[in-house]
N, C-alpha and C positions, 0 to 999 in steps of 0.2 A: 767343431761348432758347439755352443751352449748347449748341454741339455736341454735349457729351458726353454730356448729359444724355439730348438726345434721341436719339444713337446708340443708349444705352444701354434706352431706352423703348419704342425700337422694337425690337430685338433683343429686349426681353421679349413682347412682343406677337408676333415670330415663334416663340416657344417657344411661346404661347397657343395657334398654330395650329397647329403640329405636335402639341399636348396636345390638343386640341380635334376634331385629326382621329383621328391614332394611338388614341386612347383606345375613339371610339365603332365602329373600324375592328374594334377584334379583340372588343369585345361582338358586332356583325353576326356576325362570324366562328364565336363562340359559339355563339350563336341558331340560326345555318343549319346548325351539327354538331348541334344537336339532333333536325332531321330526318332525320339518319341514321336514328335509332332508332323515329320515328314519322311517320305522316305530315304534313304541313306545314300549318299553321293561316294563317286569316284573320288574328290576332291578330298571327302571325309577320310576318307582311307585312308589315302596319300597323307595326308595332317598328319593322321595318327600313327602310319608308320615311325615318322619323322620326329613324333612328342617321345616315342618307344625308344629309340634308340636314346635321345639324350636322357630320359631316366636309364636305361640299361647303363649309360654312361658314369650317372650319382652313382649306379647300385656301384659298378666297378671301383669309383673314385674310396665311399663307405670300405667296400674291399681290403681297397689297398689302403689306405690310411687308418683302417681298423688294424689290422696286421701288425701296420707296426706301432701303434701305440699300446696294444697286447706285447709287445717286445719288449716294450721300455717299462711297462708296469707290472708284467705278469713273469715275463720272461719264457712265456709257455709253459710256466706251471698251471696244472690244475688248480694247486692247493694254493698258488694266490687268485684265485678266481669266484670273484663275492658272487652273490647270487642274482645282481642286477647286471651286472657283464654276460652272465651265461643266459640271462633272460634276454640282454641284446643279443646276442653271440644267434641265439635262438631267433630272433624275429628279423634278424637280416638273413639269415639262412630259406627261415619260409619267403620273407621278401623274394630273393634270387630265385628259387623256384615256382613262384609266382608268377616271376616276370620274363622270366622262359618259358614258363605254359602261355602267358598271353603272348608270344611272338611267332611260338610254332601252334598252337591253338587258337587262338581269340583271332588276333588280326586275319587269319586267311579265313574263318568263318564269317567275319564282319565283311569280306571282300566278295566273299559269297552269295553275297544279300545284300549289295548295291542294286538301288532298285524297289527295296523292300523295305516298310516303316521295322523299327525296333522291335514292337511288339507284335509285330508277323510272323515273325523266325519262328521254327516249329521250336515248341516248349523245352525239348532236353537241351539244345543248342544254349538255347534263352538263359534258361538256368546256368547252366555252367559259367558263360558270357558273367551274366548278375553275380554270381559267386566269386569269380578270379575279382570284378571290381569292388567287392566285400571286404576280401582279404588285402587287397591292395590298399584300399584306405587303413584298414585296421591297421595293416603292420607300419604304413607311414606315419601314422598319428603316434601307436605304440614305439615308433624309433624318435619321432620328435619329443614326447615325453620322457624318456629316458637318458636321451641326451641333456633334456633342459632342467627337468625338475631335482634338484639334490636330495630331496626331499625322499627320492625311494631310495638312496647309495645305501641307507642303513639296515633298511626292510629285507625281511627274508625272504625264501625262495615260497613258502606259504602266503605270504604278506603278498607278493608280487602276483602268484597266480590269482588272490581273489580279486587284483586291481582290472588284471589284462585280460583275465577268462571273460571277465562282462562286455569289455572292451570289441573282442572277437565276437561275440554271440551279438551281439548288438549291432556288429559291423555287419554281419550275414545276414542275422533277421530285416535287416532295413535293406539288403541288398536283393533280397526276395523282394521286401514291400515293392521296390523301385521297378523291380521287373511287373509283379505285378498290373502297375500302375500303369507301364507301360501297354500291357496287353490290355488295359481298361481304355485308354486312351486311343490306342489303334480300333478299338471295336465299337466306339463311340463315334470316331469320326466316319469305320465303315457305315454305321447307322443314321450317319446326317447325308450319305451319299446317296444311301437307298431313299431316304423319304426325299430327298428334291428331284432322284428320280421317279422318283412313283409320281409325282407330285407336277412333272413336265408332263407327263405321257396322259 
């Protein structure tokens, strides 16, 4: 087969799994803000099992069609490895362990608290829960930009950390705010419950 061809085949195949993950990453994301407002269904679970496994699937796809386009361009050297490859190299790695701790962490928690609005979960839970979907978007958004934009291929490993550092800190701080938000919202609606009962009796 053409080199090109297949450079070319498998770089599309690595979009498939950034498409394949990112996509079902921010419906989950969807789903578990709709517990904010109510509390969290059997149904919901089951969903999200279900969104998990096909990102698990991009993550694998990213994998393996990362691997070998590292083969065709690096050959497994280090020393052909720019600083924006080791910056992906890096955030598909956090990626994958991410999305292992939400499989064996996060979903059997969330499974836990059927039953129970978002922002009920006792706070350590809460936390963690907000945090893995921090990091989760971060590192999506940070693999979509470095696949797409050419713009960092030339940039250094300096250059790149001051781009993706803010990137991550922004992703977590807003992943707090949302948790939050959420505990503000379950403690407001518990407060519209008390005054229409106080307000029957």
């Amino acid at each position: 087969m053409d080199n090109t061809l297949l450079l070319d085949t498998v770089r599309a195949g690595h979009l498939v799994g950034l498409a394949l993950g990112f996509g079902p990453a921010i419906c989950a994301d969807v789903l578990v803000a709709k517990s904010f407002f109510r509390p969290i269904r059997q149904r919901d679970v089951d969903l999200l099992k279900w969104l998990h496994m096909i990102v698990f699937a991009g993550v694998a796809l990213l994998w393996i069609t990362g691997l070998i386009l590292l083969q065709i361009r690096t050959g497994f050297d280090l020393a052909n490895f720019s600083p924006k490859l080791m910056t992906k190299v890096f955030v598909v790695v956090l990626l994958t362990g991410n999305a292992m701790a939400i499989g064996i962490y996060a979903l059997p928690r969330f499974n836990d608290h059927v039953g129970v609005q978002f922002g009920k979960i006792d706070p350590p839970t809460l936390i963690n829960l907000t945090l893995m979907a921090g990091v989760s978007m971060s590192c999506w958004l940070s693999a979509l930009a470095l696949g797409v934009f050419s713009q960092l291929k030339p940039l250094s490993s300096e250059a790149l950390q001051a781009i993706f550092t803010p990137v991550f800190s922004i992703g977590l701080a807003g992943a707090i705010l949302v948790g939050l938000g959420a505990v503000l919202i379950a403690r407001a609606g518990a407060g519209r419950e008390i005054w229409h009962l106080s307000h029957r009796s």
